[in-house]
C-alpha atoms as one frame of an Amber mdcrd trajectory, in Angstrom:
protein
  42.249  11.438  86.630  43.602   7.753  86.675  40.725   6.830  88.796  37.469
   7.444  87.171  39.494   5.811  83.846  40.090   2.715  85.515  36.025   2.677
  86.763  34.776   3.217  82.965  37.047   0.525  82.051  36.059  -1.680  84.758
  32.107  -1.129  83.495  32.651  -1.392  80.441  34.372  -5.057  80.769  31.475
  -5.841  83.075  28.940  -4.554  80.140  30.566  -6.803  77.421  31.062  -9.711
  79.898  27.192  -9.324  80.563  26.354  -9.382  76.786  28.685 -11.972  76.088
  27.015 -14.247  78.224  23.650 -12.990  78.385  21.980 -15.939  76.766  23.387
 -18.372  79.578  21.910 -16.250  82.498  19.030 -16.111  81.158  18.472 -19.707
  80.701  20.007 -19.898  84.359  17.448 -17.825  85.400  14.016 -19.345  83.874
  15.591 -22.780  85.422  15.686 -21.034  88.304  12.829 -19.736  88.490  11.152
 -23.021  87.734  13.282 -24.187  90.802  11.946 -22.091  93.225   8.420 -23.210
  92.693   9.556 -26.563  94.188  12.734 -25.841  96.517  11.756 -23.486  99.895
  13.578 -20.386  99.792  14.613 -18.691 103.333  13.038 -15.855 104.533  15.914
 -13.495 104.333  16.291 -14.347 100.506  12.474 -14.230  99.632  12.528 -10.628
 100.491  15.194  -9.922  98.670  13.534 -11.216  95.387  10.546  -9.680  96.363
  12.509  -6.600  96.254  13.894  -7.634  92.779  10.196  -8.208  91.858   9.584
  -4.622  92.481  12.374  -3.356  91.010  12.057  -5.107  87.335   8.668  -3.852
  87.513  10.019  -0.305  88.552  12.651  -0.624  85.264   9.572  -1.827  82.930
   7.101   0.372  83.674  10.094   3.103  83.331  11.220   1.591  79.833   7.549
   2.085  78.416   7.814   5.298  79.322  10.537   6.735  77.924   9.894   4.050
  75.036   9.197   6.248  71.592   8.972   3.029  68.966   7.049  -0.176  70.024
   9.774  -2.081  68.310  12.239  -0.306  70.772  11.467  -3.008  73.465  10.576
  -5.494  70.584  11.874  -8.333  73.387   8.810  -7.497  75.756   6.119 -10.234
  75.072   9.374 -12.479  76.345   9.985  -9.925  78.967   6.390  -9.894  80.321
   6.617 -13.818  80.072   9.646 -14.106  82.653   8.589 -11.617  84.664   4.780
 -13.368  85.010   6.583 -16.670  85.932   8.692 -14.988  88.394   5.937 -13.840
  89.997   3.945 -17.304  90.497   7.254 -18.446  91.908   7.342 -16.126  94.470
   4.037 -16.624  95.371   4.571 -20.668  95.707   7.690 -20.121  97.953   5.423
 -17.189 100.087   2.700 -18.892 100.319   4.784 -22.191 101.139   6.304 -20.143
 104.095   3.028 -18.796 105.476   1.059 -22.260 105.545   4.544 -23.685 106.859
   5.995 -21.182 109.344   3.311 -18.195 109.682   5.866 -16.207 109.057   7.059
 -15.430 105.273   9.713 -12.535 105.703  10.008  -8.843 106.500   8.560  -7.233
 103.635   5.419  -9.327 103.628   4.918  -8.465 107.546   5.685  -4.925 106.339
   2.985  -4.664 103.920   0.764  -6.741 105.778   0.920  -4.589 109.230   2.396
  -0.998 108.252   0.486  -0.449 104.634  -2.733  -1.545 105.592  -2.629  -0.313
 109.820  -2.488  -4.338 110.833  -6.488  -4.556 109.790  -7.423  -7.329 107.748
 -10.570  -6.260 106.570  -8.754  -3.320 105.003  -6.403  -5.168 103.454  -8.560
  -7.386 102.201 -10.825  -4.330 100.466  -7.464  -2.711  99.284  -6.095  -5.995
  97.735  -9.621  -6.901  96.193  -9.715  -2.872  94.773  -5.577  -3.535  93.102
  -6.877  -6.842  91.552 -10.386  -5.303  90.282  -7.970  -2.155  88.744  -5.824
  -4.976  87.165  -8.409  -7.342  85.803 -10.695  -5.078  84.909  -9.703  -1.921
  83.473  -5.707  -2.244  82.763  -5.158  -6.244  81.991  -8.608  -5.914  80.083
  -7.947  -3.059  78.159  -4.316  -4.206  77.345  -5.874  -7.179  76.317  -8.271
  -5.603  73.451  -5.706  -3.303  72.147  -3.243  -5.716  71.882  -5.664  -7.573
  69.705  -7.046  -5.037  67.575  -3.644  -3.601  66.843  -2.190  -7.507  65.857
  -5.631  -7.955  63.109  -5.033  -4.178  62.021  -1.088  -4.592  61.234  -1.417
  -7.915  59.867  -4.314  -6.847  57.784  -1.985  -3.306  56.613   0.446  -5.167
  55.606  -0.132  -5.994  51.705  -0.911  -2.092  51.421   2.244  -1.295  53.200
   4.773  -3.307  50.771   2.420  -2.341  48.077   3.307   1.393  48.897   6.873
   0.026  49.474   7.249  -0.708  45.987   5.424   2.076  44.529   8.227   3.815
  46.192  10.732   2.099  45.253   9.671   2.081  41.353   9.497   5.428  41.370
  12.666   6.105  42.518  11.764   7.383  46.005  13.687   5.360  48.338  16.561
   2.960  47.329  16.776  -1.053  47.196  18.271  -0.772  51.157  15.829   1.369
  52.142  13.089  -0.858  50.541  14.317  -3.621  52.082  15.159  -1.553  55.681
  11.091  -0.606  55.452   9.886  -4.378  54.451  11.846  -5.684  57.468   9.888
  -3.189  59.915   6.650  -3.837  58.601   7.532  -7.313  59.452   9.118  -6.927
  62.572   5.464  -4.913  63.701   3.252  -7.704  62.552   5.691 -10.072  64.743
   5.881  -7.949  67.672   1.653  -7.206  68.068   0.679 -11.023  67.416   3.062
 -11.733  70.421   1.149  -8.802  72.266  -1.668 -10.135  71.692  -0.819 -13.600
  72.940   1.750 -12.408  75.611  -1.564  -9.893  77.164  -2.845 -13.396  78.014
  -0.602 -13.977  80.863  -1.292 -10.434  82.225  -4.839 -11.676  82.680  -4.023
 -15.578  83.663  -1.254 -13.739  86.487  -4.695 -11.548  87.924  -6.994 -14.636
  87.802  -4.297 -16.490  90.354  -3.537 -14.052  92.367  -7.104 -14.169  93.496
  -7.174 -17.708  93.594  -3.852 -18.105  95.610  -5.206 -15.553  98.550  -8.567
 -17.764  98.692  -6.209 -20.596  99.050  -3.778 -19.104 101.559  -6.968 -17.251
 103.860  -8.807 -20.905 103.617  -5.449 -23.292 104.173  -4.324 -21.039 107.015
  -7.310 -20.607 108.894  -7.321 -24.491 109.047  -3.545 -25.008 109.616  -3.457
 -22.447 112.085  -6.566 -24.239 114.326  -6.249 -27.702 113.877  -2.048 -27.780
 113.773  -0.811 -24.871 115.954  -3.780 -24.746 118.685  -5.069 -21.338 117.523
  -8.607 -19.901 118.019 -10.477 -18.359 115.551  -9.659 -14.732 115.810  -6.020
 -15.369 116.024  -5.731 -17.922 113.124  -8.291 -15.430 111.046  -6.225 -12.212
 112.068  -2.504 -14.101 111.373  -3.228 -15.347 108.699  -5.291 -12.942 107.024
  -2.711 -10.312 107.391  -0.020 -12.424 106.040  -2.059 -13.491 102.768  -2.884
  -9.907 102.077   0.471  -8.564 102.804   1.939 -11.509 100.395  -1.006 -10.209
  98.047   0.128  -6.750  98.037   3.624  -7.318  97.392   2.816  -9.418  94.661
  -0.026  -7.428  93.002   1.991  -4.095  93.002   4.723  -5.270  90.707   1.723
  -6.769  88.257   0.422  -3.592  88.363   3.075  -1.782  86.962   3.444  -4.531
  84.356  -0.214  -4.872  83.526   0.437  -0.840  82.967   3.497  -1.163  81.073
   2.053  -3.373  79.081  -1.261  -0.814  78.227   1.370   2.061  77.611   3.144
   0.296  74.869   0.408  -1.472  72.907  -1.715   2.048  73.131   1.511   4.288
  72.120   0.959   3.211  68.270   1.374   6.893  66.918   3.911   8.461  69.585
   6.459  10.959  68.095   8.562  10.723  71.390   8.853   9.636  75.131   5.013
   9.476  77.038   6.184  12.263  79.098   7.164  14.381  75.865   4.290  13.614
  74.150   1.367  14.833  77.202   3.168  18.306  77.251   3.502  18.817  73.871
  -0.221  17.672  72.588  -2.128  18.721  76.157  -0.088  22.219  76.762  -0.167
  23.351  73.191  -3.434  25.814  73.071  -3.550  28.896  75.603  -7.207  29.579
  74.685  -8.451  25.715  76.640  -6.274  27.077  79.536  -8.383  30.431  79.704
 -11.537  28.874  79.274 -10.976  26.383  81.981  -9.647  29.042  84.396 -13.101
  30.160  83.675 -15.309  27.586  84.564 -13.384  26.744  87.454 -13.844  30.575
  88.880 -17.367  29.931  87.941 -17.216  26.768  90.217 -15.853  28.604  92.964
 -18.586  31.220  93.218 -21.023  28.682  93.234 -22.897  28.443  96.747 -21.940
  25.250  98.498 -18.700  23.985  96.577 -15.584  24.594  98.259 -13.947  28.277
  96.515 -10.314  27.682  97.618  -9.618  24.981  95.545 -11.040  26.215  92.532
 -10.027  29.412  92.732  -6.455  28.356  93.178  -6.986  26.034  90.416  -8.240
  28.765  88.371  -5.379  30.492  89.251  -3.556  28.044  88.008  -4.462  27.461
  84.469  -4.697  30.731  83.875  -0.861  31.274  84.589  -0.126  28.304  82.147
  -2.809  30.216  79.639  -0.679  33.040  80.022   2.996  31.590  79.660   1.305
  29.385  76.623  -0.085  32.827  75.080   3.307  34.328  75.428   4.969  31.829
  74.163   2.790  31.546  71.198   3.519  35.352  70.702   7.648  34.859  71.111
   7.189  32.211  68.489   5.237  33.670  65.379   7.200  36.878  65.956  10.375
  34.278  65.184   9.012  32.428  62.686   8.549  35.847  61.148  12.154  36.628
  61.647  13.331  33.123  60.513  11.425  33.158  57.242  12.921  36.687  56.309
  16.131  34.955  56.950  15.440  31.985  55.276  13.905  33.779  52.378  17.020
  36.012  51.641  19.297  33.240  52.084  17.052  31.569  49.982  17.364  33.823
  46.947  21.037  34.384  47.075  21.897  30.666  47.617  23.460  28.835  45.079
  23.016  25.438  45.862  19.021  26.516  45.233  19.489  27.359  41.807  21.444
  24.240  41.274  18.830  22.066  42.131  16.892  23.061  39.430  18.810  21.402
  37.003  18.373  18.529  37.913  16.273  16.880  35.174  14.748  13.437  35.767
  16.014  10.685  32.857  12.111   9.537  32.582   8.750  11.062  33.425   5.286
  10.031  32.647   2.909  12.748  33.565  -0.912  11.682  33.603  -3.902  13.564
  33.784  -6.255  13.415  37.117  -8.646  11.028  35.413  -5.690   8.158  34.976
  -4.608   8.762  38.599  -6.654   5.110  39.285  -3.993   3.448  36.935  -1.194
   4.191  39.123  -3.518   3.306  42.925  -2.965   0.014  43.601  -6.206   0.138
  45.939  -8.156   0.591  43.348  -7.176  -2.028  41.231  -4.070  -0.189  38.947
  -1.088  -1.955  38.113   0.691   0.363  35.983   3.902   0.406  38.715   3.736
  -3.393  38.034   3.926  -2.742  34.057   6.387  -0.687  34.560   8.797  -2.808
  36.173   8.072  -5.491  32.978   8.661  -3.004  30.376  12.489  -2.427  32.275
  13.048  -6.346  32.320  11.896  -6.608  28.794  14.184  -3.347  27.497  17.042
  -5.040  29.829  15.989  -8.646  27.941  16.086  -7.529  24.238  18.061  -4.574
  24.216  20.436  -4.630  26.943  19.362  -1.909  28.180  19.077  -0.887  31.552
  15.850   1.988  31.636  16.605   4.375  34.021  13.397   5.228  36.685  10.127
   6.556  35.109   8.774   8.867  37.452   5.083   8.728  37.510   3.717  12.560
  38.133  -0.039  13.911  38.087  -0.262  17.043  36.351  -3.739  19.266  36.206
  -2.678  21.255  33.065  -3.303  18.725  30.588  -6.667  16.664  29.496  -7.855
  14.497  32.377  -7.840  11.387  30.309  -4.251  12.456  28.664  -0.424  11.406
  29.401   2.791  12.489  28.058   6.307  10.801  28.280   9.081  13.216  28.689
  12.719  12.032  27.856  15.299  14.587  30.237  12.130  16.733  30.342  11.244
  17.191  26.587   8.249  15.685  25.772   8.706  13.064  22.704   5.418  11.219
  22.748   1.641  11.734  23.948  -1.830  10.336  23.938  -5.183   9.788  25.196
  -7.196   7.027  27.003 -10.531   5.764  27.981 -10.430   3.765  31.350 -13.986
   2.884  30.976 -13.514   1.687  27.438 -11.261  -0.991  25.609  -9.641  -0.227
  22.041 -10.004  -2.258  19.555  -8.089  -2.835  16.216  -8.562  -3.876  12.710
  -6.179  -6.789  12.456  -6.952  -7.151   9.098  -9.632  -9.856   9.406 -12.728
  -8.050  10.760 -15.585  -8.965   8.745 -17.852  -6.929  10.190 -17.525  -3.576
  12.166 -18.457  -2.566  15.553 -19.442   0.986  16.674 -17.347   2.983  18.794
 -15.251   6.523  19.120 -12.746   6.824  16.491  -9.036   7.453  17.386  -5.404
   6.616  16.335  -3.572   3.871  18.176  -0.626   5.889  19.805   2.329   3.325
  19.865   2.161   2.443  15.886  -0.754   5.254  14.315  -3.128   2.455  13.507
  -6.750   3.888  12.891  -8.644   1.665  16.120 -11.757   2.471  18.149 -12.542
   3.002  21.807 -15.241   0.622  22.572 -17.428   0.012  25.902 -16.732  -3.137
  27.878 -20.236  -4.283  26.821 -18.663  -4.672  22.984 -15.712  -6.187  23.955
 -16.393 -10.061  22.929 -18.612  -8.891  20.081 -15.108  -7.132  18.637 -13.096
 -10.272  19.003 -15.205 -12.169  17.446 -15.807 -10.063  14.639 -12.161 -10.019
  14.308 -10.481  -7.053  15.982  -7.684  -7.032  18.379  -8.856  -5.751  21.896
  -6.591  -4.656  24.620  -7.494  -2.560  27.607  -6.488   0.746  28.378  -3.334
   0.122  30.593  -2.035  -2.104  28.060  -2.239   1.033  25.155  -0.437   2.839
  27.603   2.469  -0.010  27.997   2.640  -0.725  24.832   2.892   3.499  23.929
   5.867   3.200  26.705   7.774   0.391  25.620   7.998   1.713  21.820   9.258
   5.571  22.625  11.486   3.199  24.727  12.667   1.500  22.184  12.757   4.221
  19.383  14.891   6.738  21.696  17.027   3.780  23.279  20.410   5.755  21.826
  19.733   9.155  23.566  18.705   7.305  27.251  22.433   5.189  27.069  24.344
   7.173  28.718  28.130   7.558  29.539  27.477   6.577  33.446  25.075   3.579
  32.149  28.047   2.608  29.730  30.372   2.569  32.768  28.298   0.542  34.685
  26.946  -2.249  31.936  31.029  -2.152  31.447  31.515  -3.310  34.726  29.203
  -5.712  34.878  31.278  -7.331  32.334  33.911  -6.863  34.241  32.776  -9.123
  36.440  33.098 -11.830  34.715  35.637 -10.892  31.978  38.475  -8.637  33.670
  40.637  -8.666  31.318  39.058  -8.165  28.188  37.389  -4.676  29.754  40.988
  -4.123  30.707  42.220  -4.230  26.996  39.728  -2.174  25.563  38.554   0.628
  28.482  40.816   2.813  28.270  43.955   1.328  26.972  41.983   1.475  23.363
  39.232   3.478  23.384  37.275   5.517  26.366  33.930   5.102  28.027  32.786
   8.105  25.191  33.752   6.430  22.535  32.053   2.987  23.414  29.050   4.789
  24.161  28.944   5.660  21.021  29.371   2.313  19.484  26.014   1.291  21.535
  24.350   4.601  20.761  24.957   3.474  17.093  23.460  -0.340  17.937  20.464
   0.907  19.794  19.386   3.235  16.896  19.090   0.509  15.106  17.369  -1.730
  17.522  20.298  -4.076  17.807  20.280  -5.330  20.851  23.762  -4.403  23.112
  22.974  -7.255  25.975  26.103  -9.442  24.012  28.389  -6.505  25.810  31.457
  -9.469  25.340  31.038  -9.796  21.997  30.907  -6.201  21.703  34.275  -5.216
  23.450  36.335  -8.208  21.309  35.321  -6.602  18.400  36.324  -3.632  19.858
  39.429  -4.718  21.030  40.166  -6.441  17.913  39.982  -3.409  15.647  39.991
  -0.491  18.266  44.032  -0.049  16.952  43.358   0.380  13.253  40.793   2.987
  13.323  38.905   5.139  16.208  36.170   6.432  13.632  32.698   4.883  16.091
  31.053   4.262  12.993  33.073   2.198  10.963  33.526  -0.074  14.710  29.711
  -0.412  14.938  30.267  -1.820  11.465  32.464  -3.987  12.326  30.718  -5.178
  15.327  27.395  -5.406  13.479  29.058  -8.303  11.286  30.403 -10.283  14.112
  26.270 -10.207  15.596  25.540 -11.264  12.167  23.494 -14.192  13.765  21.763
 -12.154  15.834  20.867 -10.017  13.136  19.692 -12.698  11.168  17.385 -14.302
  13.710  15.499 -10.978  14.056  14.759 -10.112  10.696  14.533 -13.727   8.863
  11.185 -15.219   8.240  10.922 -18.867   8.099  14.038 -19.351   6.513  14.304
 -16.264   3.745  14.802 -12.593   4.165  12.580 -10.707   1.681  13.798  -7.539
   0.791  14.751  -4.924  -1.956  17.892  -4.138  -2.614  20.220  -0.829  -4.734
  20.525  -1.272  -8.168  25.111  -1.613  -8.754  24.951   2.054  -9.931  22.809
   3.504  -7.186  25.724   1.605  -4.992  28.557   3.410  -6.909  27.014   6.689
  -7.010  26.293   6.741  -2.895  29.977   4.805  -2.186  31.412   8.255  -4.719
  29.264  10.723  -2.950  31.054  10.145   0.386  32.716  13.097   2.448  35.045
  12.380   5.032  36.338  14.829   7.578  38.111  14.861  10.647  34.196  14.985
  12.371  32.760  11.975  10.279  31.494  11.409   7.423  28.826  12.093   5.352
  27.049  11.760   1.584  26.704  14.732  -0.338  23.481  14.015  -3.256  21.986
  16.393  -5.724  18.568  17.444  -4.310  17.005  16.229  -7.686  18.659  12.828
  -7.347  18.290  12.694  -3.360  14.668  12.935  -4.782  14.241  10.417  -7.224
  16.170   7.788  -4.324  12.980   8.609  -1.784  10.389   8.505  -4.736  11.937
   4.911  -5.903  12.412   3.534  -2.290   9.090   4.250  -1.190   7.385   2.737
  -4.380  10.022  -0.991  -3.508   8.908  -0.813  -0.149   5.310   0.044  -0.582
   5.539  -3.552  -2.808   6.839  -5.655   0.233   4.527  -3.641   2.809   1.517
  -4.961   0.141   3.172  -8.700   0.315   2.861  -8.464   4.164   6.522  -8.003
   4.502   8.626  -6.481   6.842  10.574  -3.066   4.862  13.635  -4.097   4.557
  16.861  -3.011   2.367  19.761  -5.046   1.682  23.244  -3.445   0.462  26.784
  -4.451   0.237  28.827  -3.142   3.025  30.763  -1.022   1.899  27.561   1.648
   1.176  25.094   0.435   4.052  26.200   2.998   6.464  26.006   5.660   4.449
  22.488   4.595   2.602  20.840   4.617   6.026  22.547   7.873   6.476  20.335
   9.471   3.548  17.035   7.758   4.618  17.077   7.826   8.018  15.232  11.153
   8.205  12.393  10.156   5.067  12.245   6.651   6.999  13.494   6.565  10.513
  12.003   3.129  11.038  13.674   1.094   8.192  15.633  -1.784   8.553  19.297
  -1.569   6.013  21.526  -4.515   6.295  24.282  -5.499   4.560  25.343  -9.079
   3.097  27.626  -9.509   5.513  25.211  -9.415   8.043  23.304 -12.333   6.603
  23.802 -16.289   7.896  24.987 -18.211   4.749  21.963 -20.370   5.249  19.520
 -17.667   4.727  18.224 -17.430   1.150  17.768 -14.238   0.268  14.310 -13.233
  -1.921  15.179 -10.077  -3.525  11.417  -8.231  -4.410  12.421  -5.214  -5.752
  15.986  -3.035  -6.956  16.057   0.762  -6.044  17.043   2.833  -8.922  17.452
   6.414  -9.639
């Protein structure tokens, strides 16, 4: 058993000692290549390259064959290069010999006197037929395939990455996939422009073969009379033979290549090997086999054609017919057997019941008369949007949006769409593609006519309008976006408004160690020496509802950190953390320089701040429904005031009573912004409008 170790050893070294050095025998080789077009070569070692000729032609042709993926043998417009130039060289050194010596080796008197029975006339018509096959039909066909392919991948290739990203925005295939797919699109466009330029030499090779046995006929015929004293018919005969044997041996090898070459550039759709693939797609269909056996029976009968043949040809195909037909039969009676199988495995498999919970973070599900939105071929660039709307989320929240999946769906209006949070739909509307919508910005002074509707994202009364009115409605004052752009904007705001329930505890982890990154040791004091991923999550959750934006994740955690020992209650840390981004806060609600706003009568404050319940699950304010009324009567009439003043709603309170204040509006008026003086810049002067009172 030693033995056969020791030999798989021994290969094995001489396999990595070949591709360890594999780039410097190849450069030997061109160079010597290139040498042998000037140095004679003896006879003894011109036959054995011409043997080597043969045999890389043998292992090429062989290659394409069993090839499945053109970018398998990716190196072969190099290959077909070498081997081109290999074969000019021996050509030089044969045809050196012959006008030399008359006399250029063994296998070139072989092919010249055994192949073709020592007549030069029929060599001459058999070497003139393997260059016409060559030129003509393979090296010319190669040639036009190899070119059409090159201008058809090159011009696919914009609708391949485009279909590349679709995928990837939709969640479909990951970043390394993505990139894995982008990198074989490009390594196809590479490999069929080389084709097409490496077919070339296919065609230059056939054009000198010709030339070199009009040279080597010619130039011997004259050597052979005037030099070595021979007549005519001898100098015509020796030389003759020679030139076509040296043709022959040369012209076989470029055959093979010049049919390599065809197999590959033609094998753009193979599922497997060339062999594989003729069984599988010609012996597929008993019925052709019958009807052939039919004709060729009919064939046979016929007076004058020869029966035998057809009739055993008949024979023939109607065996394969049969053992197809049977097959056929063995196969639908299992596939029969396999779906039972399958089908009661089916319904008594777990894992097949799990599956269906899995429920996608984000879908958008569009009617079939919005599909154009999401086709990049016909103009849509909704996938685009939706990559913005994630940056912008990630830019002013800090949030990272999970994958919207983009889904047709036939049950609902063709020009409708509704977004689905964990598969719960939160928000819904209706487009015009044809049409642009156009809003009252508060400075029309004169209206336009179109279809009435409500602007999805905020309820604004607008109107669908056709292109046709579009710059009438801008000038006349509206606001005009296109139909996409509703839809975008629609996105971005459920987004927004439902930014607490997509945070997650896994997107906590991560956006935690991101940070950690950068600040290891912070992360390491607060997760989960002080507090867990849950309870951070929470803290965010807390931010988000608010629209505060969680990208500061540092400031965040010192805060954190800071107070995580005194207290574990979430809320009164987002408090806390909420005055340390009182900048922040500032800069998004201040408006050049003051903060309008209303604010709770010193009463009102006492009355909430006495109201408070705490219990081991939170806290919470318990209000008399008759005063809990006359709060949302006398808050709506303060803010209806700033709303009229074309200011943003907003209620400032001390901070002691701000969390629990937004705790009794939040359901009357989810969108308002409460703040506290503590969240306020010193430099801010603050314009009180209005005092809440009850």
């Amino acid at each position: 058993m030693a033995a056969p170790q020791v030999a798989v050893a021994g290969l094995g070294g001489g396999g990595s000692f070949v591709q360890k050095y594999s780039d410097v025998m190849i450069a030997v080789a061109i160079v010597t290549i290139v040498i042998m077009m000037i140095i004679p070569l003896p006879t003894v070692l011109l036959d054995f390259l011409i043997c080597m000729n043969i045999t890389i032609a043998l292992l090429v042709i062989m290659s394409a064959i069993y090839n499945v993926d053109a970018l398998d043998i990716s190196v072969f417009p190099s290959l077909l290069l070498i081997t081109t130039l290999f074969r000019l060289a021996l050509n030089i050194s044969s045809t050196r010999l012959i006008l030399l010596d008359g006399y250029a080796g063994e296998v070139i008197t072989a092919f010249g006197n055994f192949v073709v029975g020592g007549n030069a006339v029929v060599g001459i018509i058999i070497f003139a037929i393997l260059v016409t096959i060559n030129f003509i039909v393979i090296t010319k066909g190669s040639e036009r395939v190899a070119e059409v392919s090159a201008r058809f991948t090159l011009d696919a290739m914009p609708g391949k990455q485009m279909a590349i990203d679709a995928d990837l925005n939709q969640g479909a295939i990951t970043d390394a996939e993505a990139k894995k797919r982008r990198e074989k699109i490009q390594r196809e466009s590479d490999f069929f422009g080389a084709m097409d330029g490496a077919s070339k030499f296919v065609k230059g090779d056939a054009i000198a073969a010709i030339i070199i046995i009009l040279i080597n006929i010619s130039g011997g015929f004259i050597i052979g009379m005037v030099q070595r004293g021979l007549d005519v018919t001898q100098a015509l005969q020796q030389y003759t033979l020679l030139t076509v044997g040296e043709g022959l041996v040369s012209q076989i090898p470029a055959l093979l290549i010049s049919t390599a070459t065809g197999i590959i550039v033609t094998r753009s759709a193979a599922e497997g090997n060339l062999g594989r693939d003729l069984v599988d797609q010609l012996f597929n269909n008993a019925r052709i086999f019958f009807i052939l056996s039919g004709i060729l029976i009919f064939f046979a009968i016929v007076p004058g054609l020869p029966g035998i043949p057809f009739l055993a040809l008949s024979a023939f195909c109607g065996f394969i017919g049969w053992n197809l037909r049977r097959r056929e039969t063995v196969h639908e009676e299992t596939e029969k057997v396999e779906k039972k199988v399958q089908a009661k495995k089916k319904a008594t498999t777990p894992e097949n019941i799990v599956s269906l919970l899995q429920v996608d973070p984000m879908e958008l599900e569009i009617g079939y008369s919005l599909i154009p939105l999401v086709d990049s071929g016909q103009g849509g660039d909704l996938l685009d949007r939706i990559v913005m709307i994630r940056r912008q989320c990630a830019l002013e929240l800090g949030l990272v949006v999970p994958t919207i999946r983009i889904r047709d769906n036939i049950q609902i209006k063709p020009n409708a769409y509704i977004i689905k949070l964990k598969g719960v739909e939160i928000a819904k509307g209706e487009l015009m593609l044809d049409h642009y919508l156009a809003m009252n910005s508060g400075t029309v002074f004169e209206e336009v006519p179109g279809i009435e509707t409500i602007e999805p994202a905020f309820g604004l009364p607008a109107l669908w309008i056709p292109e046709s009115e579009r710059e009438q409605a801008e000038l006349n004052g509206y606001t005009v976006v296109d139909a996409v752009s509703v839809l975008a904007t629609h996105l971005t705001e459920v987004i927004k408004q439902h930014a607490d329930e997509i945070l997650g505890r896994q997107e906590t982890q991560n956006l935690i160690d991101n940070l950690k990154k950068t600040n290891p040791s912070l992360v390491d004091e607060v997760v989960p020496n002080l507090l867990a991923v849950g309870e951070v999550q929470k803290v965010l959750e807390n931010l988000l509802r608010e629209r505060i934006s969680i990208r500061d994740m540092e400031t965040i955690l010192e805060v954190l950190a800071d107070y995580g020992r005194a207290t574990k209650d979430t809320e009164i840390l987002t408090e806390y953390v909420r005055h340390a981004m009182a900048r922040q806060i500032t800069q998004a609600n201040v408006q050049n320089g003051t903060l309008p706003c209303v604010t709770l009568d010193p009463g009102l404050e006492n009355r909430i701040a006495g109201a408070v319940q705490r219990t081991e699950h939170g806290s919470y304010v318990s209000l008399d429904p008759d005063s809990m009324k006359r709060l949302i009567d006398s808050l709506n009439t303060e803010l209806q005031k700033l709303t009229n003043m074309g200011c943003q709603p907003i209620v400032l309170t001390s901070p002691a009573v701000r969390l629990y204040f937004r705790k009794l509006v939040e359901r009357s008026e989810p969108g308002l912004i409460v703040l506290s003086q503590a969240e306020i810049e010193q430099s801010v002067e603050i314009q009180i409008l209005g005092v809440v009172k009850i």
